[in-house]
C-alpha positions as CSV (number, residue, x, y, z in Angstrom):
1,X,10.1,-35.3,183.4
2,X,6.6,-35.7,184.7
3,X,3.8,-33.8,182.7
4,X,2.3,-30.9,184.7
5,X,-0.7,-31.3,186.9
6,X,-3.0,-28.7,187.3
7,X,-4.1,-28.5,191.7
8,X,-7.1,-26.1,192.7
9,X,-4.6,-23.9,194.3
10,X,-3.3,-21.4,191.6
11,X,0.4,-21.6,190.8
12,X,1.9,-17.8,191.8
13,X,2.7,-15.4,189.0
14,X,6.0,-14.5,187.7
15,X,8.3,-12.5,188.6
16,X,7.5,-9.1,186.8
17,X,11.1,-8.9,184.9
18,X,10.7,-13.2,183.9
19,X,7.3,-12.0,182.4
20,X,8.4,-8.7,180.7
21,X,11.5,-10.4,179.6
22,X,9.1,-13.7,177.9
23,X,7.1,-10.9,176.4
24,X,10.3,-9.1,174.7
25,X,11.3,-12.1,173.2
26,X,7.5,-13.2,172.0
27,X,7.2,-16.3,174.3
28,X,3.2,-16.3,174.9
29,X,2.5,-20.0,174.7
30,X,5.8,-20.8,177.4
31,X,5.1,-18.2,179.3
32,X,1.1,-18.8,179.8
33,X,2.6,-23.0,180.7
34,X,5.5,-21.1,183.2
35,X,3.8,-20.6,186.6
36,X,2.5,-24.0,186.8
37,X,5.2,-25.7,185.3
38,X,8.2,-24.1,187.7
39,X,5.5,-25.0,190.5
40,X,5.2,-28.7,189.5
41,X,9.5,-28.4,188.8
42,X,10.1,-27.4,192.3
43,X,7.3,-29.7,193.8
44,X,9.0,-32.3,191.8
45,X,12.8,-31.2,192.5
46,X,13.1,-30.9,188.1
47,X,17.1,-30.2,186.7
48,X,16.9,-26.9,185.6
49,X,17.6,-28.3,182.1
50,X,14.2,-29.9,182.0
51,X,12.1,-27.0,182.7
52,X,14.2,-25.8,180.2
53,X,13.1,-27.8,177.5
54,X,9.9,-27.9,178.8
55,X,9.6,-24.5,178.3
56,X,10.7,-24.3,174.9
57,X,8.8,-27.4,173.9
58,X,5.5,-25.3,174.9
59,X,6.5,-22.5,172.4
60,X,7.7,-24.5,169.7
61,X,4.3,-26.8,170.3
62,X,2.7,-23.5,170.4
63,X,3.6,-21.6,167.1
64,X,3.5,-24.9,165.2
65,X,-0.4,-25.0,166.2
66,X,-0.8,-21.4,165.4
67,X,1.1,-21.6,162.1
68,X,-1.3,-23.9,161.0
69,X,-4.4,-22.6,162.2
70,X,-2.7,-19.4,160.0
71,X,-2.2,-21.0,157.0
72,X,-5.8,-22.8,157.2
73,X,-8.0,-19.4,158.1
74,X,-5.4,-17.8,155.2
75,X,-6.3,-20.4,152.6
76,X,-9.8,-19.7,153.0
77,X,-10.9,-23.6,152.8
78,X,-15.1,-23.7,152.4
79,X,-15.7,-26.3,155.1
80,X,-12.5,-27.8,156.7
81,X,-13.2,-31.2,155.3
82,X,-10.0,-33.4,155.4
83,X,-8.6,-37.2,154.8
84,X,-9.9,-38.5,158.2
85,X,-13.5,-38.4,156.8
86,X,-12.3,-39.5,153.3
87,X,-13.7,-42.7,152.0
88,X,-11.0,-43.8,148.9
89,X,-13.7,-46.9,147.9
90,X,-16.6,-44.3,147.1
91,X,-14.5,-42.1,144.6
92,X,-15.2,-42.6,141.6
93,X,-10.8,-41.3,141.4
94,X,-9.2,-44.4,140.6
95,X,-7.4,-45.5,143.7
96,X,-3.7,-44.9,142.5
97,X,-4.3,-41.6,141.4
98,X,-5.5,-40.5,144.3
99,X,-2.6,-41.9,146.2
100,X,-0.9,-40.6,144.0
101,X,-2.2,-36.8,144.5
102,X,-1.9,-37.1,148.4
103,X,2.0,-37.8,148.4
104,X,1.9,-34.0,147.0
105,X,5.2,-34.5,145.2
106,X,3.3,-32.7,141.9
107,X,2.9,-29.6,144.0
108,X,6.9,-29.6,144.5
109,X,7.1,-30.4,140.8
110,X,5.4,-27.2,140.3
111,X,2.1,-29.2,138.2
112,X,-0.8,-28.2,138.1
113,X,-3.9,-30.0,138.6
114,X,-7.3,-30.1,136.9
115,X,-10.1,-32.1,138.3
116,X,-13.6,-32.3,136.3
117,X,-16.3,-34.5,136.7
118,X,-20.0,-34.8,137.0
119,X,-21.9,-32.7,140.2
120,X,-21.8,-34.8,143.4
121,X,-18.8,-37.4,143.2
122,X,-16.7,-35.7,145.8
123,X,-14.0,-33.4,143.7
124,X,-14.5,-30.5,145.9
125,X,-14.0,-32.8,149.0
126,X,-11.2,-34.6,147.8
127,X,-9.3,-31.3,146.3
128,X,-10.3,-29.5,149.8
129,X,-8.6,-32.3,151.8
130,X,-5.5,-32.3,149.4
131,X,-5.1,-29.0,150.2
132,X,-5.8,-29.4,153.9
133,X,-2.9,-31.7,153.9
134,X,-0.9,-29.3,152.0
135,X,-1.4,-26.9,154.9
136,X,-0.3,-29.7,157.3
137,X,2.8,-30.2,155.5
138,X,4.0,-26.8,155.8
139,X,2.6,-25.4,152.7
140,X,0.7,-22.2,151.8
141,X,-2.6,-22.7,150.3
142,X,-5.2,-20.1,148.5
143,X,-8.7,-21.9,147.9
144,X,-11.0,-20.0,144.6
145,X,-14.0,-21.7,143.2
146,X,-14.5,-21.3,139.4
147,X,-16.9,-18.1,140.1
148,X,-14.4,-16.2,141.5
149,X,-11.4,-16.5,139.0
C-alpha cells in the first residue's frame, strides 16, 4: 500500500449515504482521509482490504492524537515542557532517581511524590515533563501549584 498523494485536482466527494453513514458511526478523521484515499486506491488498483485498513488506521491514528491533546489541555500543564528538552546532567536529582521517577511504576503503585528544593533547579520542569509522559502513556493527569491547594 502506497501512502496517498495529494494532486492539484481535488479528489470528488462522497457519496451522500458513505458520508452520513461515517458521521453515524463518529468516523471524522477516516472520513476527512476518504476522498483522496479511494482516489489514489482506484488510481492505484488497491484490494479492497487495504483501503480498508487504511481507513481505519486514519481513525485509530486519529482519536489516539486527540486523546492526547484531551488529556494534556485537561491536565492543565503551565508550559508543555517535556523530556526532549530535559538535560538529566544539570539536575541537581541524582541520576537514578530520576530514572527512576520516569519508568512511572510509583504512579501504578499508587505513591505519591514530594519534590522540594531550592528556587531555580528545575523541580517544576522535571515534575511537568513526568506528568507530560504520564499523559503519553495513557494516563490522566491534574496539574495544581501549592497556591491553589
Amino acid at each position: 500500500m502506497s501512502p496517498v498523494t495529494t494532486t492539484n485536482t481535488a479528489a470528488p466527494p462522497l457519496p451522500a449515504d458513505l458520508e452520513a453513514l461515517m458521521r453515524s458511526l463518529k468516523m471524522p478523521h477516516a472520513r476527512a482521509l476518504a476522498p483522496d484515499l479511494i482516489a489514489t486506491a482506484r488510481a492505484q488498483r488497491w484490494e479492497p482490504v487495504e483501503v480498508i485498513k487504511a481507513l481505519f488506521t486514519e481513525e485509530a491514528a486519529g482519536r489516539a492524537r486527540s486523546m492526547l491533546a484531551s488529556r494534556r489541555k485537561a491536565a492543565g500543564f503551565p508550559t508543555g515542557k517535556t523530556f526532549d528538552a530535559w538535560d538529566p546532567d544539570a539536575s541537581s536529582i541524582p541520576a537514578p532517581t530520576q530514572q527512576a521517577l520516569r519508568t512511572l511504576e510509583w504512579i501504578n503503585r499508587r505513591e505519591n511524590l514530594v519534590v522540594c528544593g531550592p528556587s531555580g533547579t528545575g523541580k517544576t520542569f522535571f515534575l511537568e515533563a513526568l506528568g507530560q509522559q504520564a499523559v503519553e502513556a495513557g494516563m490522566r493527569v491534574a496539574w495544581f501549584r501549592l497556591e491553589d491547594l
